[in-house]
C-alpha positions as a Markdown table, in Angstrom:
| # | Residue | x | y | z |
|---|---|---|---|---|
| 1 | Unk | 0.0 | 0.0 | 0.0 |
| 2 | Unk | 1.5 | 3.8 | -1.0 |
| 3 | Unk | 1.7 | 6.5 | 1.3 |
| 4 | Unk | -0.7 | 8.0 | -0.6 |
| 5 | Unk | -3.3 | 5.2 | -0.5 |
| 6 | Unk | -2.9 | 4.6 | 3.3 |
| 7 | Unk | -3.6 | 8.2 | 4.0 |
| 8 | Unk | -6.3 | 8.7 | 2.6 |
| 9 | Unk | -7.9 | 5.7 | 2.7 |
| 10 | Unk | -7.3 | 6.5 | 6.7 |
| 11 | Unk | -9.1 | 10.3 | 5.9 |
| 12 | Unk | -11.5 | 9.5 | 4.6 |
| 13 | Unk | -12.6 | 6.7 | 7.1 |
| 14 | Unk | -11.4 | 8.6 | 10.3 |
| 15 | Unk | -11.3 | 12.1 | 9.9 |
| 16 | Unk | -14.5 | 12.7 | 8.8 |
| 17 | Unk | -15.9 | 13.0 | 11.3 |
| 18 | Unk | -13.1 | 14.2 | 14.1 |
| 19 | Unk | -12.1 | 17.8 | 14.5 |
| 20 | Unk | -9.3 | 18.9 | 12.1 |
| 21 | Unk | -6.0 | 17.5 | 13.1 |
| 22 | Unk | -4.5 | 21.0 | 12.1 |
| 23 | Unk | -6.0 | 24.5 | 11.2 |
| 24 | Unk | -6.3 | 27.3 | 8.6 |
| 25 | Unk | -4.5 | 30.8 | 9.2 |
| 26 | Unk | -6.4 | 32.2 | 6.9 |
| 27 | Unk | -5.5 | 35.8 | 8.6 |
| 28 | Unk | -6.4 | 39.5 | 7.1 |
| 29 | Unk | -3.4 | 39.7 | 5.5 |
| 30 | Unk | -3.4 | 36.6 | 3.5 |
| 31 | Unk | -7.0 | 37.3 | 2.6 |
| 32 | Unk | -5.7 | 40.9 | 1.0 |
| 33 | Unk | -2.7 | 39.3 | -0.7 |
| 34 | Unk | -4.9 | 36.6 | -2.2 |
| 35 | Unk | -7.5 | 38.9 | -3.0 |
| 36 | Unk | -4.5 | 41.3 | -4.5 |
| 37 | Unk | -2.9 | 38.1 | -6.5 |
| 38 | Unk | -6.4 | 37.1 | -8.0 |
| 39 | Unk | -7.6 | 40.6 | -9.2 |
| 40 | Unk | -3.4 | 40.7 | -10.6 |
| 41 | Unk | -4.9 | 38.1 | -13.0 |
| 42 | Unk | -1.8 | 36.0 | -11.4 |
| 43 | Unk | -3.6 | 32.8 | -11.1 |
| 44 | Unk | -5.6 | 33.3 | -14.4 |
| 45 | Unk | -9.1 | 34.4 | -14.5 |
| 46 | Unk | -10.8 | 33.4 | -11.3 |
| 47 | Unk | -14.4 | 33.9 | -11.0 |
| 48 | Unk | -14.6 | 32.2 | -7.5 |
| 49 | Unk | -12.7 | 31.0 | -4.1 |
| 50 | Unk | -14.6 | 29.0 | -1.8 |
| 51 | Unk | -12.6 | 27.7 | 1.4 |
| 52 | Unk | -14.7 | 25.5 | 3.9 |
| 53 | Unk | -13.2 | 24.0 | 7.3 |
| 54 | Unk | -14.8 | 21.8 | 8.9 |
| 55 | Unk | -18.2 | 22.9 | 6.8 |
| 56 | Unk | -17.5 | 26.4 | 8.3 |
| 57 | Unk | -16.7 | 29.5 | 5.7 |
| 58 | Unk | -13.2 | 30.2 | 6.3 |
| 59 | Unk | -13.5 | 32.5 | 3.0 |
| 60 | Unk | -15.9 | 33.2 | -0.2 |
| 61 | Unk | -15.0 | 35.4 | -2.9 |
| 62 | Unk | -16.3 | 36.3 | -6.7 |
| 63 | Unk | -14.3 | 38.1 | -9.3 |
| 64 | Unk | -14.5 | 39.2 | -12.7 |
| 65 | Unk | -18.1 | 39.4 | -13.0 |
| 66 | Unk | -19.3 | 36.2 | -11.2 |
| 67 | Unk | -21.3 | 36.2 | -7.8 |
| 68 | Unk | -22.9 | 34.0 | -5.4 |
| 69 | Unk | -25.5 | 32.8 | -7.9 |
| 70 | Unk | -23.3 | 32.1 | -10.7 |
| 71 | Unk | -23.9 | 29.0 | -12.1 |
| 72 | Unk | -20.0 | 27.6 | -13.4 |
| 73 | Unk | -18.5 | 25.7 | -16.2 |
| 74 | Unk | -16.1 | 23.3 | -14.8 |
| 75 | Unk | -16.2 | 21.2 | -17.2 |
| 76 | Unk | -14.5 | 18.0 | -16.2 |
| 77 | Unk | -15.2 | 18.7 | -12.8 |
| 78 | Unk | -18.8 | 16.9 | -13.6 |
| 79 | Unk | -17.2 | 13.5 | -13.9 |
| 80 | Unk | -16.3 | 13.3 | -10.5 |
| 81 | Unk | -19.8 | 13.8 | -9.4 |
| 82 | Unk | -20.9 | 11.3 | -12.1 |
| 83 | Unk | -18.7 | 9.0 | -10.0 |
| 84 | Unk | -20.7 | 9.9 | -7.1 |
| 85 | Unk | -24.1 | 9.6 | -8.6 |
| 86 | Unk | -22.7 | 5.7 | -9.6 |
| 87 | Unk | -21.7 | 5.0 | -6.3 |
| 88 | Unk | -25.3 | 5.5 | -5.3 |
| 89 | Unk | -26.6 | 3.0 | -8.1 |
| 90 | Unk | -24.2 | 0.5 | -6.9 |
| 91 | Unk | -25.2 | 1.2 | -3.3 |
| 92 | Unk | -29.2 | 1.3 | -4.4 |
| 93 | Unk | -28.3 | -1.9 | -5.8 |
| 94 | Unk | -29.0 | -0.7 | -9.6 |
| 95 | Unk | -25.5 | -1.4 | -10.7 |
| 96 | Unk | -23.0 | -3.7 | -10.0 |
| 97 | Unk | -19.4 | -2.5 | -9.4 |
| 98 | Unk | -18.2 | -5.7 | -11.3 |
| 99 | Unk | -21.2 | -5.6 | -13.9 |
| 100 | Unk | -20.3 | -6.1 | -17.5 |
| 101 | Unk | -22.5 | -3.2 | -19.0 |
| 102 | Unk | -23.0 | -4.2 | -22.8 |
| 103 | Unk | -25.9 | -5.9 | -22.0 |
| 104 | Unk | -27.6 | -2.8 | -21.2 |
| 105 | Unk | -27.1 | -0.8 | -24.3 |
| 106 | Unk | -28.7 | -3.9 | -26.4 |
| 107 | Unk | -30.5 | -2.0 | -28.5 |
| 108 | Unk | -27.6 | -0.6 | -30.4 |
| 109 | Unk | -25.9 | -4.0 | -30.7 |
| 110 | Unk | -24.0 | -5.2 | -32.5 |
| 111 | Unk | -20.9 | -2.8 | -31.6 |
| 112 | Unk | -18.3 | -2.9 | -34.5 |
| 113 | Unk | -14.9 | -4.3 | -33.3 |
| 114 | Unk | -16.0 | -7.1 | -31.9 |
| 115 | Unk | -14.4 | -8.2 | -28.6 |
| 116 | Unk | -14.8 | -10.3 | -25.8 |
| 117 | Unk | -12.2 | -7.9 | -23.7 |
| 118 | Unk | -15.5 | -5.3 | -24.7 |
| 119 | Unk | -18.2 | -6.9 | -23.8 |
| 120 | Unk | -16.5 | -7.6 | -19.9 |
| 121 | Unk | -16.5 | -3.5 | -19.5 |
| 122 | Unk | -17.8 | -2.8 | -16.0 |
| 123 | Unk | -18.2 | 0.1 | -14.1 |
| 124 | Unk | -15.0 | -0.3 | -12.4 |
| 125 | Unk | -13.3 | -0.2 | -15.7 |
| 126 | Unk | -15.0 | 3.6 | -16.3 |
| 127 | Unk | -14.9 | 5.2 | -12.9 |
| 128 | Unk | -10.7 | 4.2 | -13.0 |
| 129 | Unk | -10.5 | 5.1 | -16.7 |
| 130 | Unk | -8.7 | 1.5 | -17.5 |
| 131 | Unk | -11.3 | 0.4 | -19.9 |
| 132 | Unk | -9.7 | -1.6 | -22.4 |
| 133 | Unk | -11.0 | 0.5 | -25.5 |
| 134 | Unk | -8.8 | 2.9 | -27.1 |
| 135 | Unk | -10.1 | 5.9 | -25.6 |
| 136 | Unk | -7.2 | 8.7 | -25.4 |
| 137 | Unk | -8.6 | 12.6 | -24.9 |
| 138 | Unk | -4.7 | 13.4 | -24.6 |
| 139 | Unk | -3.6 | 12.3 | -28.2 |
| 140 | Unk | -4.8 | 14.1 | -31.2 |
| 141 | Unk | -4.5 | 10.6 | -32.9 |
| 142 | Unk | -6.8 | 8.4 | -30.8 |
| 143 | Unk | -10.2 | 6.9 | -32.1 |
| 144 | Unk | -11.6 | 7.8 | -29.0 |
| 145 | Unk | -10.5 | 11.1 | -28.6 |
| 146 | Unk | -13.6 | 13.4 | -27.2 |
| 147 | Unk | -13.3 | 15.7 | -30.2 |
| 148 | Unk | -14.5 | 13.1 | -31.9 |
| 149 | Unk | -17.2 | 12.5 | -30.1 |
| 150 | Unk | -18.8 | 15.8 | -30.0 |
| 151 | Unk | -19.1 | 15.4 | -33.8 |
| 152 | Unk | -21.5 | 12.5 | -33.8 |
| 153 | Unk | -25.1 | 12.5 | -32.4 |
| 154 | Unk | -24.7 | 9.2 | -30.6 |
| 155 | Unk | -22.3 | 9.1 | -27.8 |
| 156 | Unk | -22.8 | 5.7 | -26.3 |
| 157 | Unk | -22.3 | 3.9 | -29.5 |
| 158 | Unk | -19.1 | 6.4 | -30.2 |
| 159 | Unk | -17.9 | 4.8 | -27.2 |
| 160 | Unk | -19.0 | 0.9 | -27.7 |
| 161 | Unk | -17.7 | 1.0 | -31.5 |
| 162 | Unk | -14.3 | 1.6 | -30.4 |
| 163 | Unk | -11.8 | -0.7 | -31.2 |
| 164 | Unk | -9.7 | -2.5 | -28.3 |
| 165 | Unk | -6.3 | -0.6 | -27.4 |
| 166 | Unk | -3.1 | -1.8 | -27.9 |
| 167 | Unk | 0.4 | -1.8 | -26.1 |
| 168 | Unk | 3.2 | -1.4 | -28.5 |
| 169 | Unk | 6.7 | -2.6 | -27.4 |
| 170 | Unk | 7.4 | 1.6 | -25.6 |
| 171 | Unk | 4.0 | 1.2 | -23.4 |
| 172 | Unk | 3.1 | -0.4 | -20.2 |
| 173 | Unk | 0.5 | -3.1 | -20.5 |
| 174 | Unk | -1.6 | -3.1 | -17.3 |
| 175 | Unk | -0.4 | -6.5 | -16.3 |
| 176 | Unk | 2.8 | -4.5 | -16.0 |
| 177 | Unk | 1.7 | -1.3 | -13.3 |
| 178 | Unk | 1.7 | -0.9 | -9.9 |
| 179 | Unk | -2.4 | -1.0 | -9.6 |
| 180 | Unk | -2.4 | -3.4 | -12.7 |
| 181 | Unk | -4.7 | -0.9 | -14.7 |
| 182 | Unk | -3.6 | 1.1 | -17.7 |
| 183 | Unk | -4.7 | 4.4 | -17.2 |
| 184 | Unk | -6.5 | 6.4 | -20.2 |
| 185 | Unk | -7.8 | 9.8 | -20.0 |
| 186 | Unk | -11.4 | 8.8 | -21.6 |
| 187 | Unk | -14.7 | 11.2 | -21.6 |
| 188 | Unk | -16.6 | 8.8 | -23.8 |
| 189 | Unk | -16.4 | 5.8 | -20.8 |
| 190 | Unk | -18.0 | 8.2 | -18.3 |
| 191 | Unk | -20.4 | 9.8 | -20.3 |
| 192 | Unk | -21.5 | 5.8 | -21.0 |
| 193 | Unk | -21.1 | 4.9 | -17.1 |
| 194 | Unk | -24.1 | 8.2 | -16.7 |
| 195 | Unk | -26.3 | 6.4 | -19.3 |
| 196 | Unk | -25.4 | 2.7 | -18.0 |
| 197 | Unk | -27.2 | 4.0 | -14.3 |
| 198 | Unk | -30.0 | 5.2 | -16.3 |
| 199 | Unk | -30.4 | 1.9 | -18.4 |
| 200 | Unk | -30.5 | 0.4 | -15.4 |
| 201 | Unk | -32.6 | 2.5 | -12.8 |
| 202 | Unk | -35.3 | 2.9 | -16.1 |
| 203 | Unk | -35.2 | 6.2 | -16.1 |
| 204 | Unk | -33.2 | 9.3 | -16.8 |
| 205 | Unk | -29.8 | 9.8 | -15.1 |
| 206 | Unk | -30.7 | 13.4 | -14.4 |
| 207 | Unk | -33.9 | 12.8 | -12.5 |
| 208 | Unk | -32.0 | 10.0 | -10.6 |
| 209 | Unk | -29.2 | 11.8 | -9.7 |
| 210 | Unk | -31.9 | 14.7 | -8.7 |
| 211 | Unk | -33.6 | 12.6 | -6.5 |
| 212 | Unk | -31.1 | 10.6 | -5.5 |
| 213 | Unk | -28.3 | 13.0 | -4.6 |
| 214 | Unk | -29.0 | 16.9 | -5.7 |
| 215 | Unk | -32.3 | 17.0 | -3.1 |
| 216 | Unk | -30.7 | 15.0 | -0.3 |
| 217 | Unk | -27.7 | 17.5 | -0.6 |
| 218 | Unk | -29.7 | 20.7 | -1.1 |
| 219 | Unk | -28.4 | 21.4 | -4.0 |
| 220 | Unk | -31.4 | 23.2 | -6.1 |
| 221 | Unk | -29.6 | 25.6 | -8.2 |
| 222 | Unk | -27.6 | 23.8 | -11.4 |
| 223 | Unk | -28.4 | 23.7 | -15.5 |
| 224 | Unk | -27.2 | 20.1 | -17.6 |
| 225 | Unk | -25.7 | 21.3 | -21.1 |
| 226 | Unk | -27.9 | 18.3 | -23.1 |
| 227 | Unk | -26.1 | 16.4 | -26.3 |
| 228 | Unk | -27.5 | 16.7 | -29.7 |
| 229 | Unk | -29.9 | 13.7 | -28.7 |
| 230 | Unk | -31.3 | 15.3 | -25.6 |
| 231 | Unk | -29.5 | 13.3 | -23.3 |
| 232 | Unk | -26.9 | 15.4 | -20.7 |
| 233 | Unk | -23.4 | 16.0 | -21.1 |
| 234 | Unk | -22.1 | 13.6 | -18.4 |
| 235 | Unk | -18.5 | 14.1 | -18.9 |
| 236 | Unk | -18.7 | 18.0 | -18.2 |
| 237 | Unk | -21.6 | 19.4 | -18.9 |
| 238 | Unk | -23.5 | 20.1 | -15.2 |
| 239 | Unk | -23.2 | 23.7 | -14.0 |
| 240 | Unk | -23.5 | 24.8 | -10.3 |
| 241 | Unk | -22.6 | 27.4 | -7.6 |
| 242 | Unk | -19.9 | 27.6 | -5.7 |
| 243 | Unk | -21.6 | 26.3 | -2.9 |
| 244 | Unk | -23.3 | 23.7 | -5.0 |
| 245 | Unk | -19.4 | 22.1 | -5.9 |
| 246 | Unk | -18.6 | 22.3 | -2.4 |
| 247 | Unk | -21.7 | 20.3 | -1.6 |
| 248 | Unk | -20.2 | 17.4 | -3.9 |
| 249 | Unk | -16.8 | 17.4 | -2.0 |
| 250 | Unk | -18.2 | 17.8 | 1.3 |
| 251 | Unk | -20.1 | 14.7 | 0.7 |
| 252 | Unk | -17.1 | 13.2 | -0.3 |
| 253 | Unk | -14.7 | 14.4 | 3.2 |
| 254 | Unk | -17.3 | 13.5 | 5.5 |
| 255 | Unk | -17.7 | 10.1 | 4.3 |
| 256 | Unk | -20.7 | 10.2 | 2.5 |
| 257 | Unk | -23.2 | 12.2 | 5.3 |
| 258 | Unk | -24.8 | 16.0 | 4.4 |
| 259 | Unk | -26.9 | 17.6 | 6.9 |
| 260 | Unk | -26.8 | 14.8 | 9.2 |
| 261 | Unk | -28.0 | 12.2 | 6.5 |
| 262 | Unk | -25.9 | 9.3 | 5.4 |
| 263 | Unk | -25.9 | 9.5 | 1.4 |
| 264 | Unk | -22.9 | 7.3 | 0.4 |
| 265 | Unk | -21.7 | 4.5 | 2.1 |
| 266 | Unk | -18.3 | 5.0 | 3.7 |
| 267 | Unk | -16.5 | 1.8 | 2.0 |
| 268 | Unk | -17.5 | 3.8 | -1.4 |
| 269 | Unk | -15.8 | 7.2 | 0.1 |
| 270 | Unk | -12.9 | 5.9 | 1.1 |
| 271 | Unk | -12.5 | 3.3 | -2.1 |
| 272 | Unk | -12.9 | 6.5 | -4.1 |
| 273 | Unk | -9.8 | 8.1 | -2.8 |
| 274 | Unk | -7.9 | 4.8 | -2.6 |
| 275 | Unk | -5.6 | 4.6 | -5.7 |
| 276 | Unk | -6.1 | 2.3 | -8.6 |
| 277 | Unk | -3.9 | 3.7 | -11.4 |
| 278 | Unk | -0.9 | 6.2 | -12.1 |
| 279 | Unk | -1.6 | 9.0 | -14.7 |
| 280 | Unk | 1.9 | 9.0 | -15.8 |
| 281 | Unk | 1.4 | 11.4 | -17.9 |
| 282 | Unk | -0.1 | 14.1 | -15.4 |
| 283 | Unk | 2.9 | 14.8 | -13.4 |
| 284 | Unk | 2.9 | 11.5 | -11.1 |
| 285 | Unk | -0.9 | 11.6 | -10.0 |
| 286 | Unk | -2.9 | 8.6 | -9.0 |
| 287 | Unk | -6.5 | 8.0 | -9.7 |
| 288 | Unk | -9.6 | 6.7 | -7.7 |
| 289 | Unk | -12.8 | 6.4 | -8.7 |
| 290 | Unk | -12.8 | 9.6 | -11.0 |
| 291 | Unk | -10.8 | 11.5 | -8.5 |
| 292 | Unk | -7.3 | 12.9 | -9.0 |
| 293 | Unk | -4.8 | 11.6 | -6.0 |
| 294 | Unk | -2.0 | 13.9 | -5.5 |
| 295 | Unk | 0.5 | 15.2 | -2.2 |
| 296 | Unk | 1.4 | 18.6 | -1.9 |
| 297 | Unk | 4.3 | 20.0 | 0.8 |
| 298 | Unk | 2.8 | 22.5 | 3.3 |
| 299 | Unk | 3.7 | 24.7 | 6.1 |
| 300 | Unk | 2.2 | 21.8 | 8.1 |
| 301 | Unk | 4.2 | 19.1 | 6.2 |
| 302 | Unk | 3.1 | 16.7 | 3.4 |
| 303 | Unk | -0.7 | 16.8 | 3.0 |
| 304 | Unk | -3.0 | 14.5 | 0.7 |
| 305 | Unk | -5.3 | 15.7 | -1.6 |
| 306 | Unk | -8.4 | 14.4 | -3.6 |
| 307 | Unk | -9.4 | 16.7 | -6.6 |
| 308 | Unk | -11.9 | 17.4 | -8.9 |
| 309 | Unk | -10.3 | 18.5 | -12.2 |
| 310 | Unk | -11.7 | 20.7 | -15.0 |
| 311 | Unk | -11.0 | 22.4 | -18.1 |
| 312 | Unk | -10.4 | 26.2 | -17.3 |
| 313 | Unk | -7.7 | 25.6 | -14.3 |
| 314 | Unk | -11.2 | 25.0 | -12.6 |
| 315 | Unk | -10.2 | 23.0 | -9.3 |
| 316 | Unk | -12.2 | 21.4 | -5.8 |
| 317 | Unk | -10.0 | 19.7 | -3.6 |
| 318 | Unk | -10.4 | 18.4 | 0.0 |
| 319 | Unk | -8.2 | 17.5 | 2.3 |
| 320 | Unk | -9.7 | 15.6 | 4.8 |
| 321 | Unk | -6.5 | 15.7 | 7.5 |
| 322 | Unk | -7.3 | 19.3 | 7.4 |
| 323 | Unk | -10.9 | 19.1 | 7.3 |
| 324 | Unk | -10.8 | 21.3 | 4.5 |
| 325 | Unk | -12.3 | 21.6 | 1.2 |
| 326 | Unk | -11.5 | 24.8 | -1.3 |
| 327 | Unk | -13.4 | 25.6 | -4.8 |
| 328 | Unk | -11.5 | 27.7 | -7.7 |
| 329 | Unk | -13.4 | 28.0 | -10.4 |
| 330 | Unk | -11.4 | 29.9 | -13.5 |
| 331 | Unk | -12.5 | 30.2 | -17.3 |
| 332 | Unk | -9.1 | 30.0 | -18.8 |
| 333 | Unk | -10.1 | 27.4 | -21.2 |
| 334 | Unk | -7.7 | 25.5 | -23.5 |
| 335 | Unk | -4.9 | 27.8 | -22.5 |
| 336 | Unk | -1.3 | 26.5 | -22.1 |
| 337 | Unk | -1.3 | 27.7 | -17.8 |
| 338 | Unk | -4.7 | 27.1 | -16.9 |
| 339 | Unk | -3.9 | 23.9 | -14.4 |
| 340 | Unk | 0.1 | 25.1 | -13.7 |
| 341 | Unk | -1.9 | 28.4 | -12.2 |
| 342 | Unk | -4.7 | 26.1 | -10.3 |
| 343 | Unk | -1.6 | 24.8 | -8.5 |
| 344 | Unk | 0.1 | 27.8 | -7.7 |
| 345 | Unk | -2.8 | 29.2 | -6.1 |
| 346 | Unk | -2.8 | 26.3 | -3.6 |
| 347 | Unk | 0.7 | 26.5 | -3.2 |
| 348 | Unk | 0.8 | 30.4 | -2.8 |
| 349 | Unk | -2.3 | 31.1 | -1.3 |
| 350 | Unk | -3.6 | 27.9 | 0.8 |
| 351 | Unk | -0.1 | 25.8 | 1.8 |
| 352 | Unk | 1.2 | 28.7 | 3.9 |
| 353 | Unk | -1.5 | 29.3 | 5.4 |
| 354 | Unk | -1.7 | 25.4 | 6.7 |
| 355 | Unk | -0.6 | 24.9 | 10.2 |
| 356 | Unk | -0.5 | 22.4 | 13.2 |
């Protein structure tokens, strides 16, 4: 077990629900010179900063035009809360974790490329992005790139027609990795995972996930961007508050309980955070269930981190041996700095300020 796993495995299953094990200096003076920084444009164009402790507002500010009631485009962010919404069909008993999923999307049989590696994809395959189809957002080149996807009306069968990947002499098979997955930075798989609940609950993943999570959470205010066949962008297309992405991660620190109500179960909290694959092209990052698994050095020491990730530089992390969770939400799009400038906001404005 890694460092990293251990840790947060350990969090998410203790500190939840403990008082922080260290605190937040988050004095008048770090509150000017972050304010100062962000209206610099040094961190790119931030439209929000939300810093919880402990569910308590530690800080909340809007820039350039946004406000309390902006509803944001983080993109990618949204496939961490379809992860969530999945964990609640597996727990509902919907969907299996271990479920081969073909089978559900019948009706569009038969896929082209033919495989029996295919027709074994589970939801454990999507949610860790280790599907064996070649599904690559981060080359030009691949079949399965999301680019590619946005140009046809069907997304599920853009996904199921794929062919199977393959492992050239210069890549690591997953029988070869530390996690023995192969990880593959796919939008397609999650955007099928949303429609797989919704094959199998019988209804629509948006009135599921409503009911099911949204309500429960008190999360009212959000808009789905919707496909070209009606059906909603589930790789990055929900858009909420500030306070609405906090909701998500607070779920997620407290081990599955909002407003006093147990939501998720536990074991799917701390599985979520417990690394199945290395994203070796990201900079060293592990992956859980649709959540980026990173360490970051602190005024207080080493400190784990789970993230939500979006186009933009649009970032929510928690860090549960802090009892912290922090929303930036930027609109630098497709630019070069947008995530190196995520970062250095936690590392100029929130690691400082960290202490024991």
């Amino acid at each position: 077990m890694t460092r990293i796993q251990s840790l947060l495995a350990a969090a998410s299953a203790l500190l939840a629900t403990s008082p922080a094990l260290a605190d937040i200096q988050w004095t008048p003076e770090r509150e000017a010179q972050a304010r100062a920084d962000i209206e610099a444009g040094t961190f790119g164009t931030v439209t929000s900063v939300l810093i919880l402790q402990d569910e308590e507002v530690v800080f909340e500010g809007y820039f350039n035009g946004a406000d309390a009631q902006t509803l944001h485009n983080t993109r990618s962010v949204t496939k961490t809360i379809i992860g969530q919404i999945a964990g609640l069909a597996i727990s509902d008993g919907v969907l299996g974790l271990d479920q081969p999923l073909a089978p559900l999307f019948a009706d569009i049989h038969p896929f082209q490329n033919p495989d029996p590696r295919k027709d074994a994809i589970t939801p454990l395959d999507l949610l860790t992005m280790s599907g064996p189809l070649e599904c690559d957002d981060w080359n030009e080149f691949s079949r399965g790139n999301e680019e590619r996807m946005y140009l046809v009306e069907d997304w599920s069968r853009f996904f199921w027609d794929l062919p199977i990947r393959g492992y050239p002499s210069w890549a690591t098979p997953p029988s070869e990795t530390e996690y023995g997955r192969s990880f593959s930075y796919c939008t397609a798989g999650v955007q099928v995972l949303g429609e797989a609940v919704a094959r199998a609950a019988g209804r629509a993943v948006m009135e599921y996930a409503e009911e099911r999570l949204f309500a429960p959470l008190g999360v009212d205010a959000f808009e789905w961007a919707v496909t070209a066949s009606g059906r909603p962008h589930l790789g990055g297309g929900l858009l909420l508050t500030s306070r609405g992405l906090a909701a998500f991660a607070e779920l997620q620190r407290t081990g599955g309980i909002a407003q006093g109500q147990r939501i998720l179960p536990e074991s799917w909290t701390t599985q979520s955070i417990t690394p199945q694959g290395v994203i070796s092209e990201g900079g060293g990052f592990e992956y859980g269930y649709l959540w980026w698994l990173d360490e970051r050095h602190t005024a207080a020491g080493p400190v784990q981190l789970a993230m939500m990730n979006g186009n933009g530089g649009n970032r929510v992390w928690i860090v549960p041996e802090h009892g912290l969770t922090i929303v930036l939400t930027k609109t630098d799009f497709n630019t070069a700095t947008m995530h190196r400038e995520a970062f250095e906001f936690f590392e100029q404005a929130i690691a400082p300020a960290l202490t024991q």
